[in-house]
N, C-alpha and C positions, 0 to 999 in steps of 0.2 A: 840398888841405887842408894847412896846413903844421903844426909842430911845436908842441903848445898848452904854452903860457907856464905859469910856477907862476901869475900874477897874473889869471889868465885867469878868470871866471867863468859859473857858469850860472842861467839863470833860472827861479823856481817861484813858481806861482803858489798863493794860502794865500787859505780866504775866514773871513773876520770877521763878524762882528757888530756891528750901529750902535752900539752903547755902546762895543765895543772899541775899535773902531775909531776913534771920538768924542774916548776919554780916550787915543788914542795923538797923534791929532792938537793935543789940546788942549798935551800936553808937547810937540811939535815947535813951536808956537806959544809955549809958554814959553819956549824956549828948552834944552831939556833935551836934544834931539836935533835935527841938521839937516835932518832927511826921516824919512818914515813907515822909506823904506829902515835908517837908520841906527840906529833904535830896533828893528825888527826882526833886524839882524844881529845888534846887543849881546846880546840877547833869548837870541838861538842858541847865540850864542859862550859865553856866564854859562854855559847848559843844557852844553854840551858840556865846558867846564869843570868843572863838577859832578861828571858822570861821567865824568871824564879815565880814571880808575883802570880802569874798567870795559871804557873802550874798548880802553884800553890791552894789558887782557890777553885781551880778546878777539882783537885784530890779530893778538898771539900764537900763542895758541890755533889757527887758524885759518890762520896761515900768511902772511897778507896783505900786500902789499906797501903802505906806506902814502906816499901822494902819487900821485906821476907816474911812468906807466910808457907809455914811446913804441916803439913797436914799427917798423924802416924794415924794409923789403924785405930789406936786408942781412942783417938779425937772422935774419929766418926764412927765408931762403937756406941761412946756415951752420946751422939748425937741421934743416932737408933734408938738408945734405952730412953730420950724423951722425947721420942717421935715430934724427931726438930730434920729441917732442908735446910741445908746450906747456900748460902749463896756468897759465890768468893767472887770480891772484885778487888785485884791487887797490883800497885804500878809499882812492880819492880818482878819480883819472884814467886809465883808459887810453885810449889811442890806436894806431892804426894807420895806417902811413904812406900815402898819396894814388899810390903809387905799387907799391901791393903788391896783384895779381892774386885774385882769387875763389879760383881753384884752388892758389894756394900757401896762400893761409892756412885751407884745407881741406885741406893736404897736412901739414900745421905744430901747428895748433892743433886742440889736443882738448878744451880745456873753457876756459870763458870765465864768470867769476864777477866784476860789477864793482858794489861800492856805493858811489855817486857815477854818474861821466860814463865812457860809453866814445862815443869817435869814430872812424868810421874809412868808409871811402868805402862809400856805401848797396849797393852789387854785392857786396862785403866781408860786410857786415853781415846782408844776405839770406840770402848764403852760409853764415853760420856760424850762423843763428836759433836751427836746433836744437841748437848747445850751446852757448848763449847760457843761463845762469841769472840 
């Protein structure tokens, strides 16, 4: 698993409605959008803009790291060598490096809180379920 990009995305799947669905295609046919995708994104992006403010001081609030946060073996080595827990809470991505053992990041990480994408090798991810929220 290598290092996920800022540019990187993920896939969700949303079910519609034939009328919805009808007058989205109808504006990608006019020309208003180039794919159902790109009507859909704008769709998100406006809503999230809306409530920038909201989000905003919720990230706060809460502590959150907002974007990307990549975790290698290195990190949570020295987080071992000072008998430190992690506790990752990230609204966007986190990841864990391809090269980081089951029992370190059970040695390392004590709570894991991610709204968005967490990646990280499936033996990892097993491993940490139970303080996975």
């Amino acid at each position: 698993m290598s290092k996920p990009k800022p540019g990187d995305t993920e896939k969700i799947t949303i079910n519609l409605g034939p009328v919805d669905l009808g007058q989205i295609d109808l504006l990608v046919e006019e020309g208003f959008y180039s794919n159902r995708t790109d009507l859909i994104r704008t769709a998100i992006r406006n809503q999230l803009a809306t409530h920038a403010q909201a989000i905003q001081e919720t990230v706060t609030r809460r502590a959150l790291v907002l974007g990307l946060q990549h975790f290698t073996r290195r990190d949570l080595e020295a987080a071992r060598a000072a008998n430190e827990k992690l506790d990752i809470h990230v609204l966007g991505l986190a990841s864990i490096a391809s090269d980081v053992s089951p029992e370190l990041a059970l040695a390392t990480i004590e709570s894991i809180v991610v709204l968005g994408a967490f990646h990280a090798p499936a033996a990892v991810k097993a491993a940490l379920a139970g303080r996975i929220r």
